[in-house]
C-alpha positions as CSV (number, residue, x, y, z in Angstrom):
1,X,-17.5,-11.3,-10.4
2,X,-14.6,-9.8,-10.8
3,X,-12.1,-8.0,-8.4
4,X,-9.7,-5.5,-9.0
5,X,-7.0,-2.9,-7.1
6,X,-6.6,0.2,-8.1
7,X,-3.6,2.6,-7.0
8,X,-3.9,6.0,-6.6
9,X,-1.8,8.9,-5.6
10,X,-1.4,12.4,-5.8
11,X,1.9,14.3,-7.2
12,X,4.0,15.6,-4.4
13,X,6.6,18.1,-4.0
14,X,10.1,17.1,-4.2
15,X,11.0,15.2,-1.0
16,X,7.6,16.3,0.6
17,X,4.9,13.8,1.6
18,X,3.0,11.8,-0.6
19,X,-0.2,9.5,0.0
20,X,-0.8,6.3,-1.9
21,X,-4.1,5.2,-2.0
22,X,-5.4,2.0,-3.2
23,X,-9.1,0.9,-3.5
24,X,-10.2,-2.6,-3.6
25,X,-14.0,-3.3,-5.3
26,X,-15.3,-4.7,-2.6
27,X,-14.8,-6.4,1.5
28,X,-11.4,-7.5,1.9
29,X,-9.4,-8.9,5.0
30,X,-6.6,-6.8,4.8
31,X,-4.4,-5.0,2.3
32,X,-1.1,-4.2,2.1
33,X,1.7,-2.0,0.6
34,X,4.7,-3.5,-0.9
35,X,7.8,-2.2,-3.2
36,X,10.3,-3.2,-5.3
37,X,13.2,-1.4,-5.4
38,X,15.3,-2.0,-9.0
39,X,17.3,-5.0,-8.4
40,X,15.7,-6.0,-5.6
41,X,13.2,-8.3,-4.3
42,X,9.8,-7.4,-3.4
43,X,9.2,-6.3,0.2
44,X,6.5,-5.8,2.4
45,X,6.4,-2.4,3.6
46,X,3.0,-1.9,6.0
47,X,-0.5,-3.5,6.2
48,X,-3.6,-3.4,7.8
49,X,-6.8,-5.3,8.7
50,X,-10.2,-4.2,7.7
51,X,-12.3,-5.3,10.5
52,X,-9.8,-4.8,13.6
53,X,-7.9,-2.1,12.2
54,X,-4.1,-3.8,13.3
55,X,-1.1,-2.7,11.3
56,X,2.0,-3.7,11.0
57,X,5.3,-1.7,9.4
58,X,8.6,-2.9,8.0
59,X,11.3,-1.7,10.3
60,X,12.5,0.7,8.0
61,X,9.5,2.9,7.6
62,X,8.1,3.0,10.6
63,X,7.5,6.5,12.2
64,X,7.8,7.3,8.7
65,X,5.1,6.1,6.8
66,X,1.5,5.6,8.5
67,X,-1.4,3.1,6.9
68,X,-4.8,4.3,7.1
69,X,-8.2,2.7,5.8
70,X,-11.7,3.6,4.8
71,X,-13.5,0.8,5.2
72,X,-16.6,2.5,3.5
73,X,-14.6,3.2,0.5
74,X,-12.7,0.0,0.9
75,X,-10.1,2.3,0.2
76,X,-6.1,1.9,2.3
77,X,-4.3,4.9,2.4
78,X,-0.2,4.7,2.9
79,X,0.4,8.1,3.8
80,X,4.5,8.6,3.5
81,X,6.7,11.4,5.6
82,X,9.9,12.2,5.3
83,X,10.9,10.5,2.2
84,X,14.3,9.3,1.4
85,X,15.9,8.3,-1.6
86,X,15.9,4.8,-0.2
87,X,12.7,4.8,-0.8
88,X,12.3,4.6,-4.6
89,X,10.8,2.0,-5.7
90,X,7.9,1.0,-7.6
91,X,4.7,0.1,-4.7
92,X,2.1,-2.2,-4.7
93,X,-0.6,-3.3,-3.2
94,X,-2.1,-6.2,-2.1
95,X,-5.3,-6.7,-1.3
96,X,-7.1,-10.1,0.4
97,X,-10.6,-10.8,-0.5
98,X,-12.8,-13.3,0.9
99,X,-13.6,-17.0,-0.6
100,X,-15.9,-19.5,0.2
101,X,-12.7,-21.8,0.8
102,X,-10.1,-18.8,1.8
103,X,-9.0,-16.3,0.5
104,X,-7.6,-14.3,-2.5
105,X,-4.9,-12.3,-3.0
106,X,-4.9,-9.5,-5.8
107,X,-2.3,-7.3,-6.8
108,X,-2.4,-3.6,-7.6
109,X,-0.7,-2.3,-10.4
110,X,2.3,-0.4,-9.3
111,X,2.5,3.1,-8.9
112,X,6.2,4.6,-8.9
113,X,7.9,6.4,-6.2
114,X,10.7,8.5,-6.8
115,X,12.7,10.0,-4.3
116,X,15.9,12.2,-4.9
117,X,18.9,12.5,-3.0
C-alpha cells in the first residue's frame, strides 16, 4: 500500500493570506509544515496531532500562522496571516503514518511561497 502527501493551496493576493493544505491518504499521527528558505536549512514551522489535536509553532510564526486539521479528510490546513517577505520559502509537509513497528515519515512535495517586500 502505498502512501502519499499531497500539497495544496490556493493563489492569494499579494501580501494577503494564503492557506496551505496538505492531505495525507490515510490515518497519520501527526503532520507538519516545514520550509526551506534558499540558502537555508530546512525548518520546522508548526505541527499538529491527529487524535489530541496539540500544536506546536516555530517562534517566528506564531500569532501568525494557525494549523488546522480534518481528520475526516486527513487533510492539515496551515492557514498563514500577515505574511512577510521572511517568509518565502519553499513548504513542506510532513506527514507520520502508522507501522506495525513505528512509524513513517513521508514528505510532501513542496509548494512555494512567495512573499514580496
Amino acid at each position: 500500500q502505498s502512501q502519499f502527501v499531497e500539497p495544496g493551496g490556493g493563489l492569494p493576493q499579494p501580501g494577503g493570506p494564503l492557506r496551505l493544505s496538505c492531505a495525507a491518504s490515510g490515518f497519520t499521527f501527526a503532520i507538519g509544515w516545514f520550509r526551506q528558505a534558499p540558502g537555508k536549512e530546512r525548518e520546522g514551522v508548526a505541527c499538529i496531532t491527529t487524535n489530541e489535536g496539540t500544536t506546536d509553532y516555530a517562534e517566528s510564526v506564531k500569532c501568525r500562522f494557525t494549523i488546522s486539521r480534518d481528520n475526516a479528510k486527513n487533510t492539515v490546513y496551515l492557514q498563514m496571516n500577515n505574511r512577510k517577505p521572511e517568509d518565502t520559502a519553499v513548504y513542506y509537509c510532513k506527514a507520520a503514518f502508522p507501522r506495525s513497528n513505528g512509524r513513517a515519515d513521508i514528505w510532501g512535495r513542496g509548494t512555494q511561497v512567495t512573499v514580496s517586500g
